[in-house]
N, C-alpha and C positions, 0 to 999 in steps of 0.2 A: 422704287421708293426708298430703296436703302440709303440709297445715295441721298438722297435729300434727309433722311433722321440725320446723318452723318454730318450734314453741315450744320444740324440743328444742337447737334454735341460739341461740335465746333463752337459753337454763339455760347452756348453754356458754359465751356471750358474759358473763352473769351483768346481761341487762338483764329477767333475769322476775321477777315480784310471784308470792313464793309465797303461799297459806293458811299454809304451815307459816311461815312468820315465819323461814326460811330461805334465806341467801344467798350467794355467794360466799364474803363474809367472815368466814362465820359462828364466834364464838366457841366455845371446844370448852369442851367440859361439863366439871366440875372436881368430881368423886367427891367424896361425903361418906357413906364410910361408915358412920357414927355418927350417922343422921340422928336428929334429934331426934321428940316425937311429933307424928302430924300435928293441925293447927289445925282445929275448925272452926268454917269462915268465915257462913256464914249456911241456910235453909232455900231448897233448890226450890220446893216445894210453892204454886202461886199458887192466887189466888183460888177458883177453882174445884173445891180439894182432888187435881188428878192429883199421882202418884205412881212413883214406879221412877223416878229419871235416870237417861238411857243416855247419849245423845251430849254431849261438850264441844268450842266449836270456839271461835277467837280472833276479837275482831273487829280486824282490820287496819285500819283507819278509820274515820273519825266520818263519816256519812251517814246521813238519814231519822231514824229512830229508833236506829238504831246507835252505840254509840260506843266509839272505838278504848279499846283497850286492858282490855274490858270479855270476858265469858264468854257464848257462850248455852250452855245446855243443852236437852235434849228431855227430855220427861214421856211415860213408856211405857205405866203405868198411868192406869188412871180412880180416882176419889176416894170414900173409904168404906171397907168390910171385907168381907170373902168372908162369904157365898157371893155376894151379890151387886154388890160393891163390890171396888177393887183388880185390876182384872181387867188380865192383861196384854195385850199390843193392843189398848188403846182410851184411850191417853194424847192428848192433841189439843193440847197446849200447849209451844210454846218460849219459857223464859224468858232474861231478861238479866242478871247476875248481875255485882257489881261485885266487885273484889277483897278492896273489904272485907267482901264478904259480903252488901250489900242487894242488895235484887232487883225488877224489875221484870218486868211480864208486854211478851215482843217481840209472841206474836202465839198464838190459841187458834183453830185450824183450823177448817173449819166437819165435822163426821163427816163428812158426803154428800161430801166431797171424796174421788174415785177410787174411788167408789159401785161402780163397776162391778166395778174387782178388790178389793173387803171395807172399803172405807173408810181410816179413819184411826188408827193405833197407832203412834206416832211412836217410832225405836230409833235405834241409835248413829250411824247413817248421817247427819251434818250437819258441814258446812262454812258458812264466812261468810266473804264471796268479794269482792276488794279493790271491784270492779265494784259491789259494795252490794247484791247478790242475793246471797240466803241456801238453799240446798238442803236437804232432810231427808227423810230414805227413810219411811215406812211399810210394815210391817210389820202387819197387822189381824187380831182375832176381835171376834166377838159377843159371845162366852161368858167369853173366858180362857182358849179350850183351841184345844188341836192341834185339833178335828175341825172349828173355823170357823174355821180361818186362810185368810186374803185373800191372795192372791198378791201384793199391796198396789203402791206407786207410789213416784215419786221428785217431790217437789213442789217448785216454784220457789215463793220469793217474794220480794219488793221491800224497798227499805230501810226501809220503812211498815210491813211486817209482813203487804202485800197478797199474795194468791195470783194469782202472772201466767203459770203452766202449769204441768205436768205430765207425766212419763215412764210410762205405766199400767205395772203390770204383765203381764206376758204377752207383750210388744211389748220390741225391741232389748236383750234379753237378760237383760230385770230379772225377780227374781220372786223376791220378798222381799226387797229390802235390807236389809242387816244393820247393814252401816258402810262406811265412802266419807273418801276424802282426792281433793284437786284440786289441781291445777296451773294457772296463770293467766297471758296477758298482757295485752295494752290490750285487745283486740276476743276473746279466744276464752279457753275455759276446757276442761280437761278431767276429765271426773271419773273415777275408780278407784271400784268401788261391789262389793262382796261381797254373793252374793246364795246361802240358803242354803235354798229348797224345791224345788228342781230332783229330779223323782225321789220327795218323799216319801210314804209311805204317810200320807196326814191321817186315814183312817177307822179304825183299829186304834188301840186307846187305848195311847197312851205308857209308855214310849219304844218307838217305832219301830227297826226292822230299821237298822243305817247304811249310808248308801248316798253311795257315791261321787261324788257329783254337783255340790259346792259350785262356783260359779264367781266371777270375777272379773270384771267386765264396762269397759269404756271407754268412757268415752261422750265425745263432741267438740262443744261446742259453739260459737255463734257470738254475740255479742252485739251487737245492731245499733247504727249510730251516733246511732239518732236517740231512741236510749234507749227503744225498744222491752224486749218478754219474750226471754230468747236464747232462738236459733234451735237444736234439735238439727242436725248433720250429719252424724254416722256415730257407729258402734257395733260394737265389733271383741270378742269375747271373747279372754281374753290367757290366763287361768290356767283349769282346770277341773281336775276330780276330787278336790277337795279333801270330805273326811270330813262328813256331818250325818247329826241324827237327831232328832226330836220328843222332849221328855223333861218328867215329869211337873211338875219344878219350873221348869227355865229354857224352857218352852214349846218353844225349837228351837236347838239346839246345833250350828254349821260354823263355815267361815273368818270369820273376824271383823275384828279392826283391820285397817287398812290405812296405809302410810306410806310417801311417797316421797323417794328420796335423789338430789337432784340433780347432787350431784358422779358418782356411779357412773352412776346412770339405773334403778336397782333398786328396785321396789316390792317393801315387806317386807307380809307378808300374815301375821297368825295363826292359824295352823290349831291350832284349838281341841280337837280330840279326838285330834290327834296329839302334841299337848304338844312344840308345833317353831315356830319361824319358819321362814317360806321366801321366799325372794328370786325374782322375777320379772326377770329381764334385761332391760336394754330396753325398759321398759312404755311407754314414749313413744310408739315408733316400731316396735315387733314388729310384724309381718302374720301371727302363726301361734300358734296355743294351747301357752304354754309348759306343759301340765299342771300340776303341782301344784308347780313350782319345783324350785329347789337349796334344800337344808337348811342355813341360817345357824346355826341351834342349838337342839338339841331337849334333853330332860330337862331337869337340874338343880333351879330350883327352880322350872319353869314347872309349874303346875296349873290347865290350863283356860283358855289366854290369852286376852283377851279384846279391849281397846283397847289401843293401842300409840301411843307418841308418839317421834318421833325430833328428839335435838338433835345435831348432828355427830355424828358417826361411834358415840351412846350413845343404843340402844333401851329403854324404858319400857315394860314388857308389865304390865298389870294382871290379875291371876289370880281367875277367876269361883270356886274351891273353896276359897281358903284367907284371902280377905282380903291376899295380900302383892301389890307391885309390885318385879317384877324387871327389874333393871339388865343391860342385853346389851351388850358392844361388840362392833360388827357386822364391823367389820374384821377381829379375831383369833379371831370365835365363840366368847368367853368370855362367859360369868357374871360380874360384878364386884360387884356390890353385890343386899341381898334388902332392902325396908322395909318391915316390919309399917303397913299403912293402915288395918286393922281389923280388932276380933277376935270383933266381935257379927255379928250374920245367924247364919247354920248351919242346923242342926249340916250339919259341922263349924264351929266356930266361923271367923269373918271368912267362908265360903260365902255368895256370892249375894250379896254387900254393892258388889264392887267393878264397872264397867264401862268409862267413858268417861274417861281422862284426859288433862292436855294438860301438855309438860312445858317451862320455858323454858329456854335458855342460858344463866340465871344458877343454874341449881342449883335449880328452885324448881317443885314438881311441882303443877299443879291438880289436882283429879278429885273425881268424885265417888261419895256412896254410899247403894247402894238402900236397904241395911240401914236407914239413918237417913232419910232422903230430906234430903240434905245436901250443899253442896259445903265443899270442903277444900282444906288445902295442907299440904305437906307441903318441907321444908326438906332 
């Protein structure tokens, strides 16, 4: 635990390198109620036809195949149409996505990767981590369905796009990642990673009984000098009992985004069936399972939150049921702003379209959408 107070005096001195492109200094967000509609910028979809984008992270620098200022996203589906095609949990490719929309393949996993716990179904959980190693949770079936979900993994890879280790699941607390944000400084990183089949009934066809079991996990890692794979060193669960359940369309519904505020030290977590944010105290350096947090802000016009981006003190919750991203400012627990990002998927219309978005300090929100298999922006 030293190691992580350490990063935590890091964030207070304001000598840390976040993922979230968060600092000190950070410019505070400037509402634009009347956004205009959102752009879109180019297709996901790489060579191999996968489908459903779930995760979007930033890249913070130009290294290997990386380059700053660029997008990756995760492909969660495989490529085709039902019944045997499109299946979810069995996406294997993270793309590079530039702001104007083209796109490049970073890197297309191999399946047998974390064979053990169901393979490879790549979901929201990715980060792209100043260090030039990139994370991405899996999530896995065979089928597309709740009864061959894989307890899945959290996979390391290089600036290359090479795979240089792995988190299984079943082991230090993961078991299913959902979604993941991190915190960095020169030698150590730590990740925040939601994980949301703790508990489930997989054999009873969907949706499943809800069961209180979502967790939050930590994980600390270490990166060696000599440019080795990082090293895990501890793994502390911080938040637990958060709401899932197996369900016919979104496969498995719990806690989801995740987003860290360095000035406070609160990890905001969305808990997805409770239609709330919740704040985590302390995620840095807690030694004891905050449960299910303090309630930052529940109802309005959250439906279904899903991924979450934080600019200074203004929360970006992307809603799995309705197509809108809702604006939170997390200091007064207000609502400020709602933006229609789509209004195809459904029914209900804009359902099932939105997941992963990443929002900057200049007003200007990334994300993307299943409905279309597309990334966008929105103003």
């Amino acid at each position: 635990m030293n190691r992580v107070r350490r990063l935590t005096a890091s964030i207070e001195a304001c000598g840390l390198l976040l993922t979230m492109t968060i600092a000190c200094s950070v410019v505070a967000y400037s509402q634009n109620p009347n956004r205009p509609a959102p752009i879109t910028l180019g297709s996901t979809v790489p060579a191999n036809g996968d489908q459903n984008p779930y995760g979007v992270a930033l890249v913070p620098r130009t290294v290997g195949k990386l380059v700053q200022g660029r997008f990756l996203v995760s492909n969660f589906n495989n490529a085709g149409s039902a019944p045997n095609g499109n299946l979810q949990g069995t996406g294997t490719t993270i793309v590079q996505m530039a702001p104007n929309g083209s796109q490049q393949l970073f890197k297309q996993i191999d399946p047998s990767t974390c064979k053990d716990t169901g393979g490879v179904g790549l979901t929201t959980a990715l980060v792209a981590l100043q260090s030039g190693f990139v994370v991405v949770g899996s999530l896995p079936t065979t089928d597309g369905t709740a009864a061959t979900i894989g307890s899945g993994c959290l996979i390391i890879l290089d600036s290359n796009g090479n795979v240089v280790g792995t988190v299984p699941g079943n082991t230090n607390g993961i078991n299913g990642p959902w979604d993941m944000t991190a915190v960095e400084d020169e030698d150590h990183f730590v990740l925040f990673v939601t994980n949301v089949l703790n508990g489930l009934d997989l054999v009873s066809p969907p949706p499943s009984a809800t069961v209180d079991k979502g967790t939050v996990v930590r994980l600390l890692f270490e990166v060696p000098e000599n440019g080795g794979a990082p090293q895990l060193q501890d793994s502390s669960v911080i938040a637990s009992g958060f709401p899932e359940r197996t369900d016919p369309a979104a496969l498995v519904i719990g806690p989801t985004g995740v987003a860290y505020d360095p000035n406070s030290g609160d990890l905001f977590v969305a808990d997805s069936l409770e239609n709330r944010i919740a704040a985590i105290p302390k995620a840095l350096t807690r030694n004891h399972d905050a449960g299910t947090g303090v309630t930052v802000f529940a109802g309005g016009a959250l439906n279904d939150p899903l991924g979450i981006s934080l600019t200074g003190h203004f929360l970006f919750v992307a809603n799995g049921d309705d197509g809108n991203i809702v604006e939170v400012d997390v200091n007064r627990g207000q609502q400020v702003n709602v933006s229609l990002a789509d209004s195809s998927g459904g029914p209900p219309p804009g359902a099932g379209a939105l997941f992963g978005l990443w929002a900057l300090n200049t007003g200007q929100i990334y994300f993307v959408d299943d409905a279309t298999n597309t990334f966008n922006l929105v103003h």
